[in-house]
N, C-alpha and C positions, 0 to 999 in steps of 0.2 A: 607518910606518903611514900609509898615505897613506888620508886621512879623505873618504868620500865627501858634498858638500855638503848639507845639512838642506833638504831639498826647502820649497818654498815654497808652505803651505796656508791658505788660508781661513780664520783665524784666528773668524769666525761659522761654521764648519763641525763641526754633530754632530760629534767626529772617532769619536767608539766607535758610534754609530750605525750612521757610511758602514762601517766596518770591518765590524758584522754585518751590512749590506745586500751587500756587495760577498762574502764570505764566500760566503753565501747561493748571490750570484748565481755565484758563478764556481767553486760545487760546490768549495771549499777546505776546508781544514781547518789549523786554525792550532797550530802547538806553541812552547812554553816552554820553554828550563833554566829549570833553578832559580836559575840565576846575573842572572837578566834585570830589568831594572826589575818594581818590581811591577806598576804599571799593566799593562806587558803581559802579567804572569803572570795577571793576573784576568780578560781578557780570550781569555786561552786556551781552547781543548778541551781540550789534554792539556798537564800542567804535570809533569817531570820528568828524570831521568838522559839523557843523547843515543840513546843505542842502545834504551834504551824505547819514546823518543817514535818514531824512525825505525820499530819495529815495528809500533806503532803506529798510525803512521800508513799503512803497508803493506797494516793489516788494514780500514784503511774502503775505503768507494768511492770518495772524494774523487781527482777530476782535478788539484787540486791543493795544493802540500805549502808550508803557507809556516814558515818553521825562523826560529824564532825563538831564535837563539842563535850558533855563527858557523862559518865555511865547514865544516871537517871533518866537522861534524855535519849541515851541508847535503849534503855529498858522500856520506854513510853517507845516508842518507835512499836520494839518487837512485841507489847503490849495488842497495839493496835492493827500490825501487821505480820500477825503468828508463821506466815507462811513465806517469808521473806528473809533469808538470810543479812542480820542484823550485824554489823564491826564496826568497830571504836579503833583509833589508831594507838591509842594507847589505854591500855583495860585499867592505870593508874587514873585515871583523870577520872576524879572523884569529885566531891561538894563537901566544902564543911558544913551546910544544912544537910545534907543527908548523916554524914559522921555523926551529927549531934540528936538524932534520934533516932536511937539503938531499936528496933524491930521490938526486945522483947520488954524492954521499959518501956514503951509506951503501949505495948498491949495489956502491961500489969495497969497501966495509967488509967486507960480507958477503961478497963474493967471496974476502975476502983469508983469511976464517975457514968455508971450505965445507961443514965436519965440524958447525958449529953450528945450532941449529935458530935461525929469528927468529921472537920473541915481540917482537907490536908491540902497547904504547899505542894505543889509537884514539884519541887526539890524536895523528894522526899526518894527512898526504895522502895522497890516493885511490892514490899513484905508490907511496910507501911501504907504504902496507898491499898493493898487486901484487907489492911485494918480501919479505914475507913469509908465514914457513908459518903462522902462529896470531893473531888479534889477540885480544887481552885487555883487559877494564875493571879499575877498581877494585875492583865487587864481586866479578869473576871470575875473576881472574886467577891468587889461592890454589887455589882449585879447581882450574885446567886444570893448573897448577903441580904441583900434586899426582898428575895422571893422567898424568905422563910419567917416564920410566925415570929414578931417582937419576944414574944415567951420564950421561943426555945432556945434550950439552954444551950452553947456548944463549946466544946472543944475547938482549938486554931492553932494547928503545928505545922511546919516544926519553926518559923521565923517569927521570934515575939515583935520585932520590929514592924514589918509588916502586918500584923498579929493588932499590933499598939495602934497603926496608924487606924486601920480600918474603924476599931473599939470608937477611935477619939471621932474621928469623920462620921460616922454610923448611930454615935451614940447607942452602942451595944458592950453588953459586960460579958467578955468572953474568956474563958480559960484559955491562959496563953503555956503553948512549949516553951521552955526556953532557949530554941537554938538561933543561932546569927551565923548572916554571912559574916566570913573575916574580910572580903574584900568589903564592903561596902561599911564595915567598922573602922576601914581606917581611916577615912574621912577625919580630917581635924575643924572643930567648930572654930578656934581661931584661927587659923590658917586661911581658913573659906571668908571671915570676915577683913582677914587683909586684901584680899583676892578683890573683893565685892567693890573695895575702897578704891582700887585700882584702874576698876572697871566696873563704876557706877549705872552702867546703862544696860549691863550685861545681866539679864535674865537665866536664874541659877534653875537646871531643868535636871530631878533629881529623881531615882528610884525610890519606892518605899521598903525598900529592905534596908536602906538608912536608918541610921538610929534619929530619935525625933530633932536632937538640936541640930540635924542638918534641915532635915524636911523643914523644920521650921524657918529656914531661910529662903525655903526653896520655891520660887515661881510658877513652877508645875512639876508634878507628884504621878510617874505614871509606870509603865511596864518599858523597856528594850523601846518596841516598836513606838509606843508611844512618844517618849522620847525623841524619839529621830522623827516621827513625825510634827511636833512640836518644834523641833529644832528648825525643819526645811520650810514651816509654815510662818513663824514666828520673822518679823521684818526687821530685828535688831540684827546688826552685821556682826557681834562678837556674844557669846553665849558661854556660861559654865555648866560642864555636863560631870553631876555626880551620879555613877555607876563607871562600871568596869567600862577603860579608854578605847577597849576592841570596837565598842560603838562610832568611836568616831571618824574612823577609817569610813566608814560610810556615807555619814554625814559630812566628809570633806569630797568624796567622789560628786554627792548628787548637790552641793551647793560649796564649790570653789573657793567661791568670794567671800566666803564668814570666814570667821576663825571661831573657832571650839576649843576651848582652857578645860581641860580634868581638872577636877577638881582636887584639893593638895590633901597632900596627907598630910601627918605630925611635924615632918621635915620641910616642911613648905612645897614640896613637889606629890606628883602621882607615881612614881615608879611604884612604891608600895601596895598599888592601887590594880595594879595587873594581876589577874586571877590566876595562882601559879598550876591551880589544876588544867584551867583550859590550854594554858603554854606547854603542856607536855604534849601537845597533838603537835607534830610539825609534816612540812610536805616532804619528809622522809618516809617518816612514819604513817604518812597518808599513802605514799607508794607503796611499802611492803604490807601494811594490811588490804589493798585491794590487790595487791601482787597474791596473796597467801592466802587469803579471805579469813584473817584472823588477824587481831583475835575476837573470836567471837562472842555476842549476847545472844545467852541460853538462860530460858526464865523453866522451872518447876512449874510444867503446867498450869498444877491446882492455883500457883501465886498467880500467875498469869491472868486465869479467870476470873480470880476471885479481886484482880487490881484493876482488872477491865471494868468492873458494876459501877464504879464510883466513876472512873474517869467519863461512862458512855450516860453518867447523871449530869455531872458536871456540862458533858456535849448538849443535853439535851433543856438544861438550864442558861446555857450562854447565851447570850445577844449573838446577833447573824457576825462572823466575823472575816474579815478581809482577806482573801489567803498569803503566804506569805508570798516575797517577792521572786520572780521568777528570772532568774538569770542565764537561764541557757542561752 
């Protein structure tokens, strides 16, 4: 991960001031994961799931898109909205699912298996999702799952975890990629079962890009948003939340009164747990990319076009979905 250098600001400089003055001026619009420091989740207009915000952001006027979160999600944005000047605050903030499926391995892959359909992960690149027929989320993916023929054969990349979860929930035999998040691998199964011992009443609400012997602990099995919706609905006052802890910055804003425990890693804690690609975004590097308007995402046309077929199947295959949350 080659780290792009912390730009050098004005240490007497407003910095969330310039950020709404510069916003303002450069007709922007700023988006959030959920996975991002808080600071810049509150600093956001729109704070949620990747493919939300990118709609999202498609649907205002804004000239331009700043993604706050990291490339793949910047690349679905300018996917979606070709005509909109697209920046990441930092062009390092990568995915180890996307690292782990190299563009041209897995176009030798899919060639090698023609008869199968590919269902991709949007952790995935602009080059991979041109390589396949369907891309799929976590909340979606059961869904589109379900509207294709028992028979056909498919391909599931690049997460075998989530890959695995779906096969076993679905009872479907699917060809799995073998790529993993590394956050969501370091989850420790005994570590989680001291945790549980601890706090008997505490419903364990956990991502499927877990490996199974968490999921198999786990209360509820859903995407980001789902998650935190679970979280705010659910009437127990203490909860374990396995995915990445940016989530729970939010989940303490709109309900106070709980307590939310990350789930531990191998060392009994979650620091391990923090996604080091999303922490390379900071509200530094969030000023001088809309200071600069860079750096930017620039997709090769033809990928472009040819990444949009799948993604606008995938649209046209989802359940109606909730847009994401709106924080202006």
């Amino acid at each position: 991960m080659n780290m792009q250098s912390t730009p050098s600001v004005d240490p007497t400089l407003d910095i969330v001031a310039e950020i709404k003055r510069l916003k303002k001026e450069k007709n922007a619009v700023i988006l959030a994961h959920y996975y991002q420091d808080g600071e810049i989740q509150d600093i956001a207009d729109f704070v949620g799931d990747s493919l939300d915000l990118s709609r999202k952001a498609a649907a205002t006027d804004a000239d331009v898109i700043v993604f706050c979160g990291v490339r793949f999600m910047a690349e679905v944005a300018k996917i979606l909205s070709p005509g909109k000047t697209v920046v990441l605050p930092d062009l390092a903030a990568g995915c180890s699912l996307e690292d782990s499926c190299p563009p041209d391995e897995f176009e030798k892959f899919t060639k090698a298996h023609p008869d199968h359909m590919v269902l991709s992960y949007i952790n995935c690149s602009a080059k991979v999702k041109a390589l396949s027929d369907i891309i799929v989320t976590s909340s979606n993916a059961e869904h589109i799952l379900n509207s294709l023929p028992e028979d056909q054969k498919i391909i599931f990349a690049p997460d075998r975890h989530l890959g695995g979860f779906l096969s076993r929930k679905l009872g479907r035999d699917m060809l799995l990629w073998p790529g993993t998040c590394i956050v969501h691998e370091q989850f420790s199964e005994k570590e989680l079962i001291k945790l549980k011992a601890k706090h008997p009443d505490a419903p364990v609400l956990a991502h499927p890009e877990c490996p199974n012997q968490i999921v198999q602990h786990a209360d509820h099995v859903g995407s980001t948003s789902s998650i935190l919706k679970r979280a705010l609905e659910d009437p127990a006052e203490t909860m374990i939340i396995a995915t990445e802890p940016g989530i729970i910055h939010q989940m303490e804003k709109a309900a106070p009164h709980k307590t939310f425990i990350g789930a531990p890693g191998a060392d009994g804690n979650c620091s391990c747990n923090t996604c080091p690609f999303m922490a390379l975004n900071t509200m530094e590097k969030l000023y001088t990319c809309l200071r600069d308007l860079g750096p930017e995402i620039n997709l090769d046309e033809g990928t472009r076009v040819q990444a949009e077929i799948p993604l606008r199947k995938m649209l046209d295959l989802s359940p109606a979905q909730a847009p994401a949350k709106d924080l202006a």
